[in-house]
N, C-alpha and C positions, 0 to 999 in steps of 0.2 A: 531327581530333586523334586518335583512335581508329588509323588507319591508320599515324599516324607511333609511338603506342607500341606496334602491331604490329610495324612495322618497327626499332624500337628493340629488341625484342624478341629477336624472330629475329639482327640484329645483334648482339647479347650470347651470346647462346647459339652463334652459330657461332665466334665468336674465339674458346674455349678448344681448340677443336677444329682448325682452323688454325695455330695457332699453334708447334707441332712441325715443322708442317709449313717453314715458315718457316725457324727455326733448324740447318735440315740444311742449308741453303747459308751459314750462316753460321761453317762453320769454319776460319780461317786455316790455311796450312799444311799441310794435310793433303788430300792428294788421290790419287785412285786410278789401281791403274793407271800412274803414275808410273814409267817404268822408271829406273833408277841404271845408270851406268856403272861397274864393275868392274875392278879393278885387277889385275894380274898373279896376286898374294899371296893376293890375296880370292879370284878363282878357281880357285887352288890350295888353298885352307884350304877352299873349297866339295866340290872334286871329293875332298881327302883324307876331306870328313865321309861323302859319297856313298859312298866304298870301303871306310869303317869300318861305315857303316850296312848294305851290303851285306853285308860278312863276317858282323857278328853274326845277322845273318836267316839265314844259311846254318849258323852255330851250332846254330838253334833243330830239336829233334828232332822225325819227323812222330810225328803219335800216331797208336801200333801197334794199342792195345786199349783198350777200352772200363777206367776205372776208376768199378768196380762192388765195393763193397768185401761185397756180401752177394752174389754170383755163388758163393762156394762154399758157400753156409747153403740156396740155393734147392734144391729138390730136381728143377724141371720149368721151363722158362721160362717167363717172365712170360707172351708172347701165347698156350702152348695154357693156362695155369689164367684168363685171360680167356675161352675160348671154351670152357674147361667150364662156366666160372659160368654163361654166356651157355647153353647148351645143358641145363643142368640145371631151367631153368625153364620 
């Protein structure tokens, strides 16, 4: 008797844990990977978003300089007043 409410045991405790596991095959409808066939239109409305998203990436400006809005208050750069602090001790 002792063995089967062992086993009852461990049986209870492992089905919450399972049970996720479970409900991932259980979704109608929806599956991966699925390719669609595309219509003339649809691949034209694709390739127009492709050449719009393109353009505006080519809009965006490279950054030239560093925005440091205390670069003109400093008097010496940050790394030699690091390596005086460091050499003062």
């Amino acid at each position: 008797m002792r063995v089967f409410r062992v086993a009852m045991l461990i049986g209870l405790t492992m089905t919450p844990v399972s049970v996720p596991a479970f409900a991932q095959g259980l979704m109608p409808g929806f599956k991966l990977n699925e390719s669609k066939e595309l219509s003339e239109e649809e691949k034209a409305q694709a390739k127009a978003n492709e050449d719009a998203a393109r353009a505006a990436r080519a809009k965006i400006p490279d950054a030239k300089a560093s925005n440091d809005p205390w670069a003109t208050v400093r008097t010496e750069p940050a790394a030699k007043s690091a390596k005086a602090k460091s050499t003062a001790k």
